[in-house]
C-alpha positions as CSV (number, residue, x, y, z in Angstrom):
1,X,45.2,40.0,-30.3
2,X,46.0,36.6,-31.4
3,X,43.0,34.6,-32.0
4,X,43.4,30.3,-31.6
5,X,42.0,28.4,-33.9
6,X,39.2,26.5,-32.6
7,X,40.6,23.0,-33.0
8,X,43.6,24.2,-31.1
9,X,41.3,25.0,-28.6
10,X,39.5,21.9,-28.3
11,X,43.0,20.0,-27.9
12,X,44.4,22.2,-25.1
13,X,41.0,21.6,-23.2
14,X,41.3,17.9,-23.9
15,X,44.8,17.6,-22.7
16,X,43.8,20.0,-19.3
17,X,41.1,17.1,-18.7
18,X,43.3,14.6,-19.3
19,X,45.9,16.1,-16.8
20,X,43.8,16.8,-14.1
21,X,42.4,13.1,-14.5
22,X,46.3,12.1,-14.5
23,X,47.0,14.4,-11.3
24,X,43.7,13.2,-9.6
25,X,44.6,9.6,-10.0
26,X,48.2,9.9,-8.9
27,X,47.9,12.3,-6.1
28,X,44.6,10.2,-4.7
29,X,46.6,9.8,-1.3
30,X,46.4,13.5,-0.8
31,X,43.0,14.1,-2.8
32,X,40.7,11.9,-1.0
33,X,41.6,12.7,2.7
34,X,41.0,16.8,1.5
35,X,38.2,16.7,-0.5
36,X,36.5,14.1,2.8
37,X,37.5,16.6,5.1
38,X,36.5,19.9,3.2
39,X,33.0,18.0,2.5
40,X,32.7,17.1,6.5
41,X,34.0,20.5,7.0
42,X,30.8,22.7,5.2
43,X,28.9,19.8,7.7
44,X,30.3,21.0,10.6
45,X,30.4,24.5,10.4
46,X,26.8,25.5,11.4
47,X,27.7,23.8,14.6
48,X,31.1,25.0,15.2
49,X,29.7,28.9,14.2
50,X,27.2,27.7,17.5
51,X,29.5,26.7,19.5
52,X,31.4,30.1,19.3
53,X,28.3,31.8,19.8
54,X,27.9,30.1,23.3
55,X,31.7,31.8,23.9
56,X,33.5,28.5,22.9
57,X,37.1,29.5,21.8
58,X,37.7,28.5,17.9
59,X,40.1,25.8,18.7
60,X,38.0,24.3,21.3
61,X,34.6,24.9,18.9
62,X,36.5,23.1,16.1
63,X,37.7,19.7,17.8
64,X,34.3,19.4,19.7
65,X,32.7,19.0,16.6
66,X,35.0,16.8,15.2
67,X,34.7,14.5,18.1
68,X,30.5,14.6,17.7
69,X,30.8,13.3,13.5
70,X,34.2,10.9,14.8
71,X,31.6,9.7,17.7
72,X,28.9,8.5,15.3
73,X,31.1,7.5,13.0
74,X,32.7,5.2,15.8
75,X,29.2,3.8,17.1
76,X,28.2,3.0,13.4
77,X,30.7,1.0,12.9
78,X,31.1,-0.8,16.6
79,X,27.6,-1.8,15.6
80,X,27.9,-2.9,12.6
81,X,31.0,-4.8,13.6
82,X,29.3,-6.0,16.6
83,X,26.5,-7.4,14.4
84,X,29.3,-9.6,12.5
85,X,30.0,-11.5,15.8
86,X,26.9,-12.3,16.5
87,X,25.9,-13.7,13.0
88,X,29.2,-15.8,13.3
89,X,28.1,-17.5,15.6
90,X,25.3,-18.8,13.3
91,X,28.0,-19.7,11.0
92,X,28.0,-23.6,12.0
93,X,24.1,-24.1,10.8
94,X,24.9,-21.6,7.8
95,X,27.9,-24.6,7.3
96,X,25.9,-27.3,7.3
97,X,23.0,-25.9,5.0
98,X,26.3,-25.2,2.6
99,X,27.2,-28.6,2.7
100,X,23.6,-30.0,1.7
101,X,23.6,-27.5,-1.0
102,X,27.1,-28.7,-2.3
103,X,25.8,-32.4,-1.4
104,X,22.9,-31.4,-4.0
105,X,25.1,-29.8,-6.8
106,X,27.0,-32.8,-7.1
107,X,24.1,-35.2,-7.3
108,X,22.9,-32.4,-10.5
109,X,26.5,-32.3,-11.6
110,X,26.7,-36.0,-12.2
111,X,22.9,-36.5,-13.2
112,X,23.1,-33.9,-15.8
113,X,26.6,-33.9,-17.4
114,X,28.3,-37.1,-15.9
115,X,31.2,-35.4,-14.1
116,X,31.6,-37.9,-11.3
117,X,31.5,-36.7,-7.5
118,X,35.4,-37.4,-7.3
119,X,36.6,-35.6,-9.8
120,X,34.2,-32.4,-8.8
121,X,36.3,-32.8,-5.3
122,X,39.3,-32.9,-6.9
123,X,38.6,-29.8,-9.0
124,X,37.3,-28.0,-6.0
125,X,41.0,-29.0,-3.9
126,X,43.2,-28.0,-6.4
127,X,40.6,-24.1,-6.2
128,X,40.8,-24.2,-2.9
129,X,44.8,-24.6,-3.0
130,X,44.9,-22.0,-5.6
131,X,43.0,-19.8,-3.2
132,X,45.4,-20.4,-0.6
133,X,48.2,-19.7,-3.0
134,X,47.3,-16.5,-3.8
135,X,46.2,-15.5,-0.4
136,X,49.6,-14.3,0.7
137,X,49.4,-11.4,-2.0
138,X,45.6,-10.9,-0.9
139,X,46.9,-10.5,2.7
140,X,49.2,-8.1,1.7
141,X,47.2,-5.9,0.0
142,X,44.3,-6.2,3.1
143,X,47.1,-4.9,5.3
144,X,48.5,-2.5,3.0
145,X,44.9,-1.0,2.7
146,X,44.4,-0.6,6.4
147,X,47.7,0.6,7.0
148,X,46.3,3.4,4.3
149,X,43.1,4.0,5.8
150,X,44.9,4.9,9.2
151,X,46.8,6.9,7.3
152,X,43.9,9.1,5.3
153,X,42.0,8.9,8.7
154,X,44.5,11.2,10.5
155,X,45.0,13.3,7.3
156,X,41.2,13.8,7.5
157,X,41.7,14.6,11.4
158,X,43.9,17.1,10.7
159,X,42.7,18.5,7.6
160,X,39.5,19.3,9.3
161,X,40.5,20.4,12.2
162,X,42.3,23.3,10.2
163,X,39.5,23.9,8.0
164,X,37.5,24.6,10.6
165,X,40.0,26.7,12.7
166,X,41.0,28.9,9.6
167,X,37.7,28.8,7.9
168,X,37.7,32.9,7.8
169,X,41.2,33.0,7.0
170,X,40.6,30.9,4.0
171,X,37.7,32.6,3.0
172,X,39.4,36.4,2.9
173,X,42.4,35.0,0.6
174,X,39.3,34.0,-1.8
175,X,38.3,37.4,-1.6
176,X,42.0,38.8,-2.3
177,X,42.6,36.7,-4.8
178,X,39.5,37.4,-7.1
179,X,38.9,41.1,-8.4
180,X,36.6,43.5,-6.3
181,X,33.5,43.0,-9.1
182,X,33.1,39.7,-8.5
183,X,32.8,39.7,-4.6
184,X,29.6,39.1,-4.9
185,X,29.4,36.4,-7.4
186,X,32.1,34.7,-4.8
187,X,29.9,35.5,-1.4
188,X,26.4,33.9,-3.6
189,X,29.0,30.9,-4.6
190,X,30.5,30.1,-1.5
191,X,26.5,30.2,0.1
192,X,25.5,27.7,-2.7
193,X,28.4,25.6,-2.4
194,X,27.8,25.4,1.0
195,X,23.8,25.0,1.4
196,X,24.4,22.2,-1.7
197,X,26.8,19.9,-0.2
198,X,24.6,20.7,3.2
199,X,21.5,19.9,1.9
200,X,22.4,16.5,-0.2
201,X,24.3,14.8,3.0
202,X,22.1,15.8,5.7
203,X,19.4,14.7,3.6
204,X,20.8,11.7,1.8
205,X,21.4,10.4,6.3
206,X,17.8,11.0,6.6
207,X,17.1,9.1,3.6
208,X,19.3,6.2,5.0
209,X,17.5,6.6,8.4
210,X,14.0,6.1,6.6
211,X,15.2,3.3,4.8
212,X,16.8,1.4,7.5
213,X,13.5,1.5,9.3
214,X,11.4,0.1,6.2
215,X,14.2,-2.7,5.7
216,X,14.8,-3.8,9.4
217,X,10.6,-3.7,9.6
218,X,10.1,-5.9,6.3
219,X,13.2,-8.1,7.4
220,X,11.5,-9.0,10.4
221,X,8.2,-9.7,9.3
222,X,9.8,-12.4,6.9
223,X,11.4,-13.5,9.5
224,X,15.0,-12.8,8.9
225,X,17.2,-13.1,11.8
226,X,19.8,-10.4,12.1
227,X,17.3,-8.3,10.5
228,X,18.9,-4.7,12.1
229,X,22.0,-5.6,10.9
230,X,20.9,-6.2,6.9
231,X,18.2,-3.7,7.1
232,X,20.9,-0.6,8.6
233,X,23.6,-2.3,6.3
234,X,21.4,-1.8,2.8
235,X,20.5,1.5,4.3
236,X,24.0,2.8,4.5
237,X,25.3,1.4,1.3
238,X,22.7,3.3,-0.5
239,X,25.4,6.4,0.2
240,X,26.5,4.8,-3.1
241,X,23.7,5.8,-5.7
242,X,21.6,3.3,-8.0
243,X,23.9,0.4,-6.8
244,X,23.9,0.7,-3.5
245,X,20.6,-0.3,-2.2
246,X,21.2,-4.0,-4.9
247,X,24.5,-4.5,-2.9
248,X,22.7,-4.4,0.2
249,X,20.1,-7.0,-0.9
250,X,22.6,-9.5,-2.0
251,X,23.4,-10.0,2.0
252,X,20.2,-11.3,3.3
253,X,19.0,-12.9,-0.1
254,X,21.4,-14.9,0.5
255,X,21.4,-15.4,4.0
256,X,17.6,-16.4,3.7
257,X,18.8,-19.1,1.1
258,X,21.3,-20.6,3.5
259,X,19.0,-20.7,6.4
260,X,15.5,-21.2,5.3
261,X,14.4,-24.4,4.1
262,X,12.0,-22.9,1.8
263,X,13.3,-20.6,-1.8
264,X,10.0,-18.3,-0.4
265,X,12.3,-16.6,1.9
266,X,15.0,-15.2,-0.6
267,X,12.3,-14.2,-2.9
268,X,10.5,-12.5,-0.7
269,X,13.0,-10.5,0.3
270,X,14.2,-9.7,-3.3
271,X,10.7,-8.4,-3.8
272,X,10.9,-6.2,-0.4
273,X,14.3,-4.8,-1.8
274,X,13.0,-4.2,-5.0
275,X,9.2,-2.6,-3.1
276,X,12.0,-0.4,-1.1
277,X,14.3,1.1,-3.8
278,X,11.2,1.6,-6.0
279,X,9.9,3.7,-3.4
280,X,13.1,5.6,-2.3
281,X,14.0,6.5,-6.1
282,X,10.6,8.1,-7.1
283,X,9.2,9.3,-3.7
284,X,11.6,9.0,-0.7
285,X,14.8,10.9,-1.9
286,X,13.1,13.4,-4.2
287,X,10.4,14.5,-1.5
288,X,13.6,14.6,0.9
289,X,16.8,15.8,-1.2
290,X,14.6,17.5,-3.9
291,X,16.5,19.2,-6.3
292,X,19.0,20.6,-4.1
293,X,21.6,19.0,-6.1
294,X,20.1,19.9,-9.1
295,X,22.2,17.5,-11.2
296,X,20.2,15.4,-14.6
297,X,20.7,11.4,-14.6
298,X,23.2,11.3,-16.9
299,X,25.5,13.4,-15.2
300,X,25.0,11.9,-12.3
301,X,26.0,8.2,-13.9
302,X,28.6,9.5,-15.4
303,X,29.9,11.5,-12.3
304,X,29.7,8.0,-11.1
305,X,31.9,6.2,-12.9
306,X,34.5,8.5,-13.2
307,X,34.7,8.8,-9.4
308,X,35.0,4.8,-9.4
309,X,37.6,5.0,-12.2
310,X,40.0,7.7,-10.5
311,X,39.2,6.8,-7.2
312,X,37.7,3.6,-6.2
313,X,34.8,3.1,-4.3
314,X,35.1,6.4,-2.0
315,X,34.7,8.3,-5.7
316,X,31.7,7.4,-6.5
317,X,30.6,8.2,-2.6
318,X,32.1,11.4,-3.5
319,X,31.2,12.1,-6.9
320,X,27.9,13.8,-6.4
321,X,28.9,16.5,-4.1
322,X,32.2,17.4,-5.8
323,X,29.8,17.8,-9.0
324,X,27.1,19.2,-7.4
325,X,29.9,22.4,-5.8
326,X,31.2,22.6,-9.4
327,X,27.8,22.8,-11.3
328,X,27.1,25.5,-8.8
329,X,30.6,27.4,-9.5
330,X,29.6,26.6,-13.8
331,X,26.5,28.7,-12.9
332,X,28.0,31.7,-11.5
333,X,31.4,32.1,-13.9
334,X,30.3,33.4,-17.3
335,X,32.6,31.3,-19.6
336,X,31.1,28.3,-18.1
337,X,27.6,28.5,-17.6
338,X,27.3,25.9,-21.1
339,X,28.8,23.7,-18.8
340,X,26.5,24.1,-16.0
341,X,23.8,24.3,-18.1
342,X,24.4,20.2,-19.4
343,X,25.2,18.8,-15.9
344,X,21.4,20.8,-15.1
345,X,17.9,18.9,-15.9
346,X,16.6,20.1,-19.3
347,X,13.8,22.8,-19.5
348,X,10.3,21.0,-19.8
349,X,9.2,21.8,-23.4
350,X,5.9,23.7,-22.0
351,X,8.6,26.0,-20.1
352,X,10.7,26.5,-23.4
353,X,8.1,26.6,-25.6
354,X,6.3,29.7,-23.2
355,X,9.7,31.0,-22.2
356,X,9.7,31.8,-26.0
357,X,6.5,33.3,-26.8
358,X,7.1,35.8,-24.1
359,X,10.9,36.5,-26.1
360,X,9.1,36.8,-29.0
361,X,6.1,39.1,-27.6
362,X,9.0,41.3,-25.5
363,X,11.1,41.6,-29.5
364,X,8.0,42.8,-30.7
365,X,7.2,45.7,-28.3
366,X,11.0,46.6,-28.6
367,X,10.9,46.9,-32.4
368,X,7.8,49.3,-31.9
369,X,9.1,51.5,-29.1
């Protein structure tokens, strides 16, 4: 048998990587809306297996839950969007506070450094036609991008639907496809996979529930107005981890500086976001997701920019799961457990350390038997 050197090796699995990145990247039309719709799938199918059980037909089973995600889906974002309308109509006083701050950065502008108020309007026409200028190609792409959205949205419709309907048909050509001795490595597998992806989302929406209460409750006892909307808004966007929940703050920091005459406001709700994602990384989503997605820091960083380098903003919403199913696939297939085994948390040195002294006590009574 032919035996590859190992340098050869290390190039063929380098070029692999870099093809899949390559296929990922160009096929991230078709990717996306899959991948979304196998995720929502494993969500769904406790419910659909229900419905069944209550003598719903498959079909009907399958587009019943479908409707129940599309339906919250729908209300989240008719409330958020409803939310927008009313703080527009705020936007008049939000105007004039912008015009006494811009009022006040000239006065600074020409105390400090002499730049007289005329020429910092003239400067700030010819950005503003600029602006304008380019916002042609920004409209473009806006339309473009909902014109895609539609797109992947019915592609995720579909896709689901025939997950869900052909569930056991897909399942027995997994079975017919891998050798009879590893049936049960695939049925343990396909549990994990499953329970993993299960586990994170249902508990990362109860983490988001728990954290829109603590936000809406500290908004309003600053004395935020819109409080809900900022307090559900920073909840949701913490779907996106370790950025998430500073994205959401930006909103109503600033928001408190446009509307309260007093720099007490956006501070104090810098230091109630910064109170909240202390507590949600080291209490609130450990005691809630645990280690269900068993994944180490690192991994999960770097998950995290990869998915926002191959696929925008939905990657890194869908990093963790994808790596979390393939960790659990690493674990199971022999030639890469190694693999598994660095996206894992490392061993505590206690653990080694006594995992070691029971190898070395267990050598010992095998070298005198």
């Amino acid at each position: 048998m032919l035996k590859i050197p190992s340098y050869i090796k290390f190039f063929i699995i380098l070029f692999g990587l870099i093809m899949i990145f390559y296929v990922m990247i160009v096929g991230r039309a078709i990717f996306v809306p899959l991948i979304t719709a196998f995720i929502f799938a494993l969500i769904l199918q406790p419910l659909s297996s229900r419905l069944e059980k209550w003598k719903f037909p498959r079909g009907l089973s399958s587009i019943v839950s479908i409707i129940a995600i599309f339906a919250v889906l729908f209300f989240t974002f008719y409330y958020i969007s409803y939310q927008v309308r009313s703080i527009s109509r705020d936007l008049s006083e939000i105007g004039e506070k912008f015009e006494g701050f811009v009022d006040r950065g000239h006065d600074w502008m020409e105390e400090n450094f002499g730049v007289e108020e005329s020429e910092q309007t003239a400067y700030l026409k010819n950005s503003i036609n600029d602006f304008v200028t380019s916002s042609t190609s920004i409209l473009t792409s806006t339309l473009s991008a909902t014109a895609g959205f539609f797109t992947a949205f019915v592609l995720i419709f579909i896709s689901l639907f025939f997950l869900l309907y052909y569930r056991s048909f897909f399942v027995e050509f997994l079975y017919r496809a891998i050798s009879d001795k590893h049936h049960q490595k695939l049925t343990d597998s396909i549990y994990r996979v499953s329970s993993v992806v299960r586990a994170y989302v249902l508990g990362l929406f109860t983490v988001i529930l728990i954290l829109a209460v603590l936000n809406t409750t500290g908004l309003m006892l600053l004395g935020i107005e819109h409080a809900m909307f900022f307090g559900a808004l920073a909840a949701m966007l913490t779907i996106i981890p370790y950025i998430g929940i500073f994205i959401g703050s930006l909103l109503p920091i600033l928001f408190a500086l446009l509307t309260k005459d007093s720099l007490w406001y956006p501070l104090g709700v810098a230091i109630l976001f910064w109170g909240i994602q202390f507590l949600e990384g080291n209490f609130i989503t450990p005691n809630i997701v645990g280690n269900k997605v068993s994944l180490n820091p690192f991994a999960v960083i770097v998950a995290l920019f990869l998915g926002g380098m191959v696929w925008g903003a939905i990657g890194m919403i869908l990093a963790i799961p994808i790596v979390a199913a393939l960790k659990v696939i690493f674990d199971v297939v022999d030639p890469l457990k190694p693999y598994g085994f660095l996206l894992g948390y490392p061993k505590d040195d206690n653990e080694t350390n006594e995992n070691t002294k029971v190898e070395k006590r267990l050598t010992k009574v095998k070298e005198k038997v």
